[in-house]
Backbone as a printed PyTorch tensor [residue, N CA C, xyz], in Angstrom:
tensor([[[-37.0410,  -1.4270, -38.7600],
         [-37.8890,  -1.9730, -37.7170],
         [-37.1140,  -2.9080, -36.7900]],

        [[-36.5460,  -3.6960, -37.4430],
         [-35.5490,  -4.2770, -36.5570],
         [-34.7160,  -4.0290, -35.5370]],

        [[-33.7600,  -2.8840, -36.5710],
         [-32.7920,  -1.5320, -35.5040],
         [-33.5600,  -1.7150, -34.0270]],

        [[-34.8360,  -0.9840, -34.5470],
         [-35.6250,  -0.3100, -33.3820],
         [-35.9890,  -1.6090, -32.0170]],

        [[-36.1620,  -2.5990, -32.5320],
         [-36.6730,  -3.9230, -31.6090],
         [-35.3070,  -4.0530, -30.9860]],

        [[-33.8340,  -4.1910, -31.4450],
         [-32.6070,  -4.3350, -30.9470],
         [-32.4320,  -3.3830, -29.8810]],

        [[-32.8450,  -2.2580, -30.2290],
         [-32.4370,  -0.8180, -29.3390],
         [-33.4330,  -0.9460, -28.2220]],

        [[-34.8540,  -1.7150, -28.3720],
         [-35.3710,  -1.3690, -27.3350],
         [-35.3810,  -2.7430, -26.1960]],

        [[-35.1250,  -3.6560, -26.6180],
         [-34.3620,  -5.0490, -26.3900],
         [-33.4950,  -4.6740, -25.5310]],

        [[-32.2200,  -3.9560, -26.2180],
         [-31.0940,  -3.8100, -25.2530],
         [-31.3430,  -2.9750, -23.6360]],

        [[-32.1520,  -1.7690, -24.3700],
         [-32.3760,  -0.8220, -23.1560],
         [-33.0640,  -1.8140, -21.9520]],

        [[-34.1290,  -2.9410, -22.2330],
         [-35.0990,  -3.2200, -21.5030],
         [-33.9940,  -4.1690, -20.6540]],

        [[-33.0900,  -5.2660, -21.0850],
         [-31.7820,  -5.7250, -20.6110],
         [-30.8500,  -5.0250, -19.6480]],

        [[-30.5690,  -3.5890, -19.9690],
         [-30.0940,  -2.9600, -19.1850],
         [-30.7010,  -2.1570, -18.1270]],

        [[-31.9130,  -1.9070, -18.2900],
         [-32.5520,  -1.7970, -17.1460],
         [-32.8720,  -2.8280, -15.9920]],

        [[-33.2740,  -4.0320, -16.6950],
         [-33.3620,  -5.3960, -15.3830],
         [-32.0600,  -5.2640, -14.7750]],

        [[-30.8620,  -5.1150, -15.6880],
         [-29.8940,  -5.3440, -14.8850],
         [-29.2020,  -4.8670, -14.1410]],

        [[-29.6820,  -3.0180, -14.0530],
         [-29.5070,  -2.1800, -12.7630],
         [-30.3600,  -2.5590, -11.7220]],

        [[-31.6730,  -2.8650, -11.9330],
         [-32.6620,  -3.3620, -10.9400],
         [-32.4610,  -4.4170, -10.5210]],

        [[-31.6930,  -5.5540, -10.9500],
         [-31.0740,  -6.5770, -10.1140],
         [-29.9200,  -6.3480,  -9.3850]],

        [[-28.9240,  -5.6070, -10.0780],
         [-27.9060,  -5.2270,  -8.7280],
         [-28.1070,  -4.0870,  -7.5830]],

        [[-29.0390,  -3.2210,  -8.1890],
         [-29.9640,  -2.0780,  -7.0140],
         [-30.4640,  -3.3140,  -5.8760]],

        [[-31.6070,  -4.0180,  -6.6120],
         [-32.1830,  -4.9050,  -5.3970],
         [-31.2990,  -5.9950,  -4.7000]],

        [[-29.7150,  -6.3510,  -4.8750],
         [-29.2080,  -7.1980,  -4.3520],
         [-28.3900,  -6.0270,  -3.6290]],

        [[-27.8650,  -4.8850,  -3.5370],
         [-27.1580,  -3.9770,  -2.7100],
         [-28.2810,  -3.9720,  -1.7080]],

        [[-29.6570,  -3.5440,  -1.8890],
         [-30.4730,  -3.3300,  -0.8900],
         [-30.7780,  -4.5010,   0.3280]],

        [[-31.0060,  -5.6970,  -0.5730],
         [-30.7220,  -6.9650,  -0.0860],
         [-30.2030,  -7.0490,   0.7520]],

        [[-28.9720,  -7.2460,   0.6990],
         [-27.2540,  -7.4590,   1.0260],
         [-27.5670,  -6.7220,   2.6450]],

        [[-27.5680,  -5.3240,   2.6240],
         [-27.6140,  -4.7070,   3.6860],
         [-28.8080,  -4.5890,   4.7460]],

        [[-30.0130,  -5.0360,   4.4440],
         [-30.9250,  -5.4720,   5.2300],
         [-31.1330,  -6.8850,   5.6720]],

        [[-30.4090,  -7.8390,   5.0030],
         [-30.1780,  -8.9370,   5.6380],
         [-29.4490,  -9.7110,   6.4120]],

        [[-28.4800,  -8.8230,   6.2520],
         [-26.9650,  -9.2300,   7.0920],
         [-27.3360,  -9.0610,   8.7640]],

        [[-26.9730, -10.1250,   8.8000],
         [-26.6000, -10.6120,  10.6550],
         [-24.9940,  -9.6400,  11.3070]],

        [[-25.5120,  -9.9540,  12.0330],
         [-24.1510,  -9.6930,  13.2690],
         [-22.8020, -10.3080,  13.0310]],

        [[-21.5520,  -9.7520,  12.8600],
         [-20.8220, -10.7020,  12.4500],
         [-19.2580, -10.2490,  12.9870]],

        [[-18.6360, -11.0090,  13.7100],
         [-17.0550, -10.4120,  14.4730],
         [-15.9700, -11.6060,  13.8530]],

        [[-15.4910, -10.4580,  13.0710],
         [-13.9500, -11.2820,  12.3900],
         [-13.1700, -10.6950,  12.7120]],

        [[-12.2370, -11.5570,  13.3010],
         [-10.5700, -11.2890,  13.8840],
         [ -9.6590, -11.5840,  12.5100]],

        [[ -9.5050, -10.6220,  12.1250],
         [ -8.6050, -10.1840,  10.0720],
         [ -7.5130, -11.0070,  10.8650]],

        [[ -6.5820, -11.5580,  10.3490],
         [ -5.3360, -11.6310,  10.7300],
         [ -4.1510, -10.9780,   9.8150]],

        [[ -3.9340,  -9.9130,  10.4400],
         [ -2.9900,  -8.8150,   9.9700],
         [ -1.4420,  -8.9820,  10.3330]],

        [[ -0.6560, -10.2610,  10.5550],
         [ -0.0630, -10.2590,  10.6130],
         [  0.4720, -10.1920,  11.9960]],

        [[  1.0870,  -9.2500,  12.6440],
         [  1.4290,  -8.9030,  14.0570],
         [  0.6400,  -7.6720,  14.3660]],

        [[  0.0090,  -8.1530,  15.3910],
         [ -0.8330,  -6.8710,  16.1110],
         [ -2.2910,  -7.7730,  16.1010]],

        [[ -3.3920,  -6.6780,  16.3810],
         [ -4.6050,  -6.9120,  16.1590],
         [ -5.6470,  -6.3180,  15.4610]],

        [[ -6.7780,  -6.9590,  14.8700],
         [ -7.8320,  -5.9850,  14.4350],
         [ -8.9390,  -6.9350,  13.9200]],

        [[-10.3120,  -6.2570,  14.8550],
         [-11.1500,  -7.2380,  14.7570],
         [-12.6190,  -6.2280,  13.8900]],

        [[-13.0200,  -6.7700,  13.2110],
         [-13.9720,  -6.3090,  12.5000],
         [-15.1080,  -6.7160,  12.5700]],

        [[-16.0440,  -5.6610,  13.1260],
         [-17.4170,  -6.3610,  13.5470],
         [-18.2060,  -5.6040,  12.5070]],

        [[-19.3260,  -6.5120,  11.6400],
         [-20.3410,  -5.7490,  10.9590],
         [-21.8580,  -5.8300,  11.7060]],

        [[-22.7280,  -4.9780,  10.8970],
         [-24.1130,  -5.3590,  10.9500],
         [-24.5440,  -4.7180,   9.4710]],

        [[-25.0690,  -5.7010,   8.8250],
         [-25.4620,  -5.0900,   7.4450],
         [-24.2040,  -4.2580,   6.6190]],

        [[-24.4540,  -2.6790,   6.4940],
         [-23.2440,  -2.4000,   6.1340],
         [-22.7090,  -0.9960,   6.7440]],

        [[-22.8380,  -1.3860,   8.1580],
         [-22.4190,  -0.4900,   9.3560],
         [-20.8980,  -1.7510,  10.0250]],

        [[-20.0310,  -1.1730,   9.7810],
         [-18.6610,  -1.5080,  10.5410],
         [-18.6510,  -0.8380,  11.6990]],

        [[-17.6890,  -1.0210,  12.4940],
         [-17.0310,  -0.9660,  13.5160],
         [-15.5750,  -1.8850,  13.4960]],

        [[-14.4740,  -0.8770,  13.4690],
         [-12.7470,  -1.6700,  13.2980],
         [-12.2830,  -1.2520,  14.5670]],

        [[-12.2290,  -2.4630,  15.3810],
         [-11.7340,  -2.3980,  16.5990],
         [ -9.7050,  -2.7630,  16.4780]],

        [[ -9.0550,  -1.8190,  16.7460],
         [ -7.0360,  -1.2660,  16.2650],
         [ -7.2300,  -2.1660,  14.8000]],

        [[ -5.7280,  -1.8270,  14.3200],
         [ -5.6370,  -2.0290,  12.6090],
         [ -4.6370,  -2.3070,  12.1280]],

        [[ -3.6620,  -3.3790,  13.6810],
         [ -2.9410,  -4.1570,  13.0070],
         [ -1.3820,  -3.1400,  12.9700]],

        [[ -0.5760,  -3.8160,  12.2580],
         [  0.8740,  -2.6210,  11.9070],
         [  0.7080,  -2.4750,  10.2990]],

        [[  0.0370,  -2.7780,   9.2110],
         [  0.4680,  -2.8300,   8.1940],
         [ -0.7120,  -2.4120,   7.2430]],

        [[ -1.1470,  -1.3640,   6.9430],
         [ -2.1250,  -0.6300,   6.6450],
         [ -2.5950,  -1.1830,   5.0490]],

        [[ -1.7330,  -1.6210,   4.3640],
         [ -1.9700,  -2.3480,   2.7100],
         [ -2.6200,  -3.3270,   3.3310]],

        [[ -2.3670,  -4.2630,   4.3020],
         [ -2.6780,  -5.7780,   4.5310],
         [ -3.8680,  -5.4660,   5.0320]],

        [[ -3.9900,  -4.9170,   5.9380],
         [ -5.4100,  -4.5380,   6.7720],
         [ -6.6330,  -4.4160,   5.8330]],

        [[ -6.2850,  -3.1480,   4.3630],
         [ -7.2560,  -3.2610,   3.6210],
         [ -7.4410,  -4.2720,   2.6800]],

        [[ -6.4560,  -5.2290,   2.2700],
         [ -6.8100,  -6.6980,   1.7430],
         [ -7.1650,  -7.5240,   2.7590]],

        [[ -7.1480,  -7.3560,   4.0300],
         [ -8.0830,  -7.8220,   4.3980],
         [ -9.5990,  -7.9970,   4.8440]],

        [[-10.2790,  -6.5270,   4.8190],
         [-10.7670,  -5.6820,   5.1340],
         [-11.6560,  -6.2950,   3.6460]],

        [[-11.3550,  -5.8940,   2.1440],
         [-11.7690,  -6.0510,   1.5030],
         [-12.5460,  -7.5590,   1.0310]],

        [[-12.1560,  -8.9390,   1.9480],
         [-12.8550,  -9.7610,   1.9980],
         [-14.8880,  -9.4530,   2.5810]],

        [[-14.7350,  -8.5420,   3.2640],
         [-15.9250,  -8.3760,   4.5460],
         [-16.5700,  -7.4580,   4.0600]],

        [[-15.6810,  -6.3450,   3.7120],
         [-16.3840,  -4.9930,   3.3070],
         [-16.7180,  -4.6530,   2.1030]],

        [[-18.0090,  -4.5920,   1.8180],
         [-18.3790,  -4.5900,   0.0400],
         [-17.7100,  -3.7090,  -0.8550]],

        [[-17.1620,  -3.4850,  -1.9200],
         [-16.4740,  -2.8860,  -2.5470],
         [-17.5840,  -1.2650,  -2.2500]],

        [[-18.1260,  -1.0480,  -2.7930],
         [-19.3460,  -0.1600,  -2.5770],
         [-19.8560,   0.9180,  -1.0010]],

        [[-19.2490,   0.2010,  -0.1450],
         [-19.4890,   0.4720,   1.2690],
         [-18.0950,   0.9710,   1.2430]],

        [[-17.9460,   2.4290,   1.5220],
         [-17.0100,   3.3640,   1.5280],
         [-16.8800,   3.9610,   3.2000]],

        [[-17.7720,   3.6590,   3.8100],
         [-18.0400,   4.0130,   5.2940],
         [-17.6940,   3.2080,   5.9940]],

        [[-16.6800,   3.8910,   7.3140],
         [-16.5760,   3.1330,   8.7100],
         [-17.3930,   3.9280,   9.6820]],

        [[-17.9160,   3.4670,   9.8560],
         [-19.1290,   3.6040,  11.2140],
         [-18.1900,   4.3220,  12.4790]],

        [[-17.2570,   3.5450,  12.9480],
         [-16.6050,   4.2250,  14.2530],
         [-15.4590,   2.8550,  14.2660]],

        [[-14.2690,   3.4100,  14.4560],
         [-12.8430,   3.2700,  14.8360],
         [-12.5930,   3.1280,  16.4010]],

        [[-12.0640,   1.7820,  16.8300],
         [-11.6430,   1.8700,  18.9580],
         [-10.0020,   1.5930,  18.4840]],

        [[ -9.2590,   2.3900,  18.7950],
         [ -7.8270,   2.4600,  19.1950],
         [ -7.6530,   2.1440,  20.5410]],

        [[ -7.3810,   0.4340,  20.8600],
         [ -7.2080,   0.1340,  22.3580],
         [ -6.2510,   0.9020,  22.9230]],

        [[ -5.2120,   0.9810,  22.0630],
         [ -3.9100,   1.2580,  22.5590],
         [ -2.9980,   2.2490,  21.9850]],

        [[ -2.0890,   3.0230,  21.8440],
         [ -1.2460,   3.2970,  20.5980],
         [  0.1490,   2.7520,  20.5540]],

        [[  0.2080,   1.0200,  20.7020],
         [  1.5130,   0.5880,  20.1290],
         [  1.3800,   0.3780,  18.5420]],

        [[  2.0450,   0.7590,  17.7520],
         [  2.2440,   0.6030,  16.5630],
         [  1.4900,  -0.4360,  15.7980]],

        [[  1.9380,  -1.8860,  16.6480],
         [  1.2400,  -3.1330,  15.9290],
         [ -0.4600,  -3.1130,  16.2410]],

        [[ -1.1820,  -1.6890,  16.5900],
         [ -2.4110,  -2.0470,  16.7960],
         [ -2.8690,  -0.5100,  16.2420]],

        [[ -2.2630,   0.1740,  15.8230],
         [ -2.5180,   1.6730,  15.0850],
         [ -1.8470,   1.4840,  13.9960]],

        [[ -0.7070,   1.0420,  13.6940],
         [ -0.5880,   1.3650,  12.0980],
         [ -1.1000,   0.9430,  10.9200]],

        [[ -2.1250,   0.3210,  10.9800],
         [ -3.0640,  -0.1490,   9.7500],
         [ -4.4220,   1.2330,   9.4380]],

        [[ -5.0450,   2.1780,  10.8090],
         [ -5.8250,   2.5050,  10.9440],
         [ -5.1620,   4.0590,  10.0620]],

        [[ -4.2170,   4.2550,  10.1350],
         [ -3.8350,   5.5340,   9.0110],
         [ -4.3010,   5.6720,   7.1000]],

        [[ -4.3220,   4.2240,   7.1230],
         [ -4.6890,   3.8730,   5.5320],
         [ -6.0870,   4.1790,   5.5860]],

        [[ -6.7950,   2.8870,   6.8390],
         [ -8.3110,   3.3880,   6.9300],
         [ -8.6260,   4.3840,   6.7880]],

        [[ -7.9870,   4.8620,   7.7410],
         [ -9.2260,   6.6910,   7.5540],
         [ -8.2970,   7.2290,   6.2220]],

        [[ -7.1790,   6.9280,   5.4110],
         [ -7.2560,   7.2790,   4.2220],
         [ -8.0350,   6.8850,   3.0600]],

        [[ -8.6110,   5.5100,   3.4550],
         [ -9.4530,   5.1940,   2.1510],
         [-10.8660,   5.3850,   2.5620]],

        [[-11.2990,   5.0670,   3.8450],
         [-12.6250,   5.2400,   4.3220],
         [-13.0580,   6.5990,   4.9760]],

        [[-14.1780,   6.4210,   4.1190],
         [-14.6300,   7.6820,   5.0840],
         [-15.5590,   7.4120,   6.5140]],

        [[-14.2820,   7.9830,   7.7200],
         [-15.0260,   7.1880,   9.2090],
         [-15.5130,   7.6920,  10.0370]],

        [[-16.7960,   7.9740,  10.3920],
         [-17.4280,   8.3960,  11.3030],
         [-17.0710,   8.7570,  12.6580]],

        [[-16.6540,   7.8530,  13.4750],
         [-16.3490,   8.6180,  14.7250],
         [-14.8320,   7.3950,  15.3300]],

        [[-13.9770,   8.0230,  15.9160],
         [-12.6130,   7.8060,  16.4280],
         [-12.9450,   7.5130,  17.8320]],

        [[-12.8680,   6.8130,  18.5130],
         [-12.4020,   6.6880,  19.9620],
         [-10.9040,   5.8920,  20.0740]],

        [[-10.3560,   6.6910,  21.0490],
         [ -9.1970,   6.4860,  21.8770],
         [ -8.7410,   6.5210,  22.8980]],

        [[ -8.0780,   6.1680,  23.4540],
         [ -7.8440,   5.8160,  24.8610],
         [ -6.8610,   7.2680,  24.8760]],

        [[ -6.4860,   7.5660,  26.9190],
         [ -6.1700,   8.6600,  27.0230],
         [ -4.2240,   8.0650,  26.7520]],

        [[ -3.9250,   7.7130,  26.5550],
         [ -2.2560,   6.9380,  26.5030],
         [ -2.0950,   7.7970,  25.4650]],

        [[ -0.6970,   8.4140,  25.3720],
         [ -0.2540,   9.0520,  24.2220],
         [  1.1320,   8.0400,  24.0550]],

        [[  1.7720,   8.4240,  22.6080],
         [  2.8210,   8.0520,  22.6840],
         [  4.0140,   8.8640,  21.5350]],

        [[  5.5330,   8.6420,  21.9860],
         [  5.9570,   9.9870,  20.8360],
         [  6.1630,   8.8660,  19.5110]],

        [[  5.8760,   7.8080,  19.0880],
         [  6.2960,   7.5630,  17.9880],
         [  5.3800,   7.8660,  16.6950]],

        [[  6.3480,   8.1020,  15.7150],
         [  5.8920,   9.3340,  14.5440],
         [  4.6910,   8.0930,  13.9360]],

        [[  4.4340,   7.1690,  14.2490],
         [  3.0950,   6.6550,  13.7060],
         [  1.8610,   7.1760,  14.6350]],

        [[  1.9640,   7.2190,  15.6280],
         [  0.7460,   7.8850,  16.6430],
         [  0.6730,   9.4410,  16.1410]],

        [[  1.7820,  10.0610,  15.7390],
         [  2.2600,  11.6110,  15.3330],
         [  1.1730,  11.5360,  14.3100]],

        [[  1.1990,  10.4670,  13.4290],
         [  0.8870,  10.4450,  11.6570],
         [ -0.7260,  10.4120,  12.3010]],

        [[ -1.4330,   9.5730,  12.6740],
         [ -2.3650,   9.0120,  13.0470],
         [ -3.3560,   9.7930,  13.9160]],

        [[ -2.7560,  10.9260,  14.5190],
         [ -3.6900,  11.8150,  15.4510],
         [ -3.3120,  12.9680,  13.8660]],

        [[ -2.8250,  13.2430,  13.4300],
         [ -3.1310,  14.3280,  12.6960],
         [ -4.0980,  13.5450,  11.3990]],

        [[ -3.9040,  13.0120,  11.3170],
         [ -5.4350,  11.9480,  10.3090],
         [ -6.2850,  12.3620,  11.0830]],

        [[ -6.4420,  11.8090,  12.4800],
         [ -8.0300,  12.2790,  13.0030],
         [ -8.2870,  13.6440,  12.9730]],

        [[ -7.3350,  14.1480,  13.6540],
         [ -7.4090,  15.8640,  13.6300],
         [ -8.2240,  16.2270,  12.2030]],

        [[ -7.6890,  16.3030,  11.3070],
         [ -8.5360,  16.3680,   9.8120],
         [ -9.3310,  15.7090,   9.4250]],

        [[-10.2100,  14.3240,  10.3670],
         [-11.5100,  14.1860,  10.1550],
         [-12.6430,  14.9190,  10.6190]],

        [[-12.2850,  15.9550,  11.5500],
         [-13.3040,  16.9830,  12.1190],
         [-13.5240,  17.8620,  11.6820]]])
């Protein structure tokens, strides 16, 4: 009889405690405000605007590890989605972080400016997008 009170004890424990982190994910993303952080990535730029848990990564910096430790302050472990990517430019120090992105995130939509350029990080970086379509 006991067994049975332990077993159903535990289950009832582990159920509150999916229903408390279910209702704090739900939380989390219907309460969140508007919010624009300039990451500091070192050399270059990249500014990260949320709403709830819709991003927008405006360039990504030169250093694609750093970008996502930084990235990972803002962006919930759980939130696997970028909303949409702006490539102001394609100098290196403002595209080479965004190759990791769209390797770890899965990102909705790319805008870029019409500027091309031949260095093999813009090379690397349009064939990433190319294979998000």
């Amino acid at each position: 009889m006991k067994n049975n009170r332990k077993i159903i004890y535990g289950i009832l424990i582990l159920f509150a405690t999916l229903v408390l982190i279910l209702s704090l994910i739900i939380w989390h993303g219907k309460n969140a405000s508007l919010s624009v952080v300039f990451l500091d990535v070192g050399q270059g730029d990249s500014i990260l605007i949320s709403e709830g848990s819709q991003q927008l990564l405006i360039d990504g910096g030169k250093d694609g590890k750093l970008l996502l430790e930084k990235m990972g302050k803002y962006v919930p472990f759980w939130d696997r989605k970028i909303e949409a990517i702006i490539e102001t430019h394609p100098d290196q120090d403002h595209i080479g972080g965004l190759i990791d992105i769209i390797e770890t995130y899965k990102v909705g939509l790319v805008l870029q400016t019409k500027m091309q350029s031949e260095s093999q990080t813009f090379k690397k970086l349009e064939n990433e997008i190319t294979q998000l379509a």
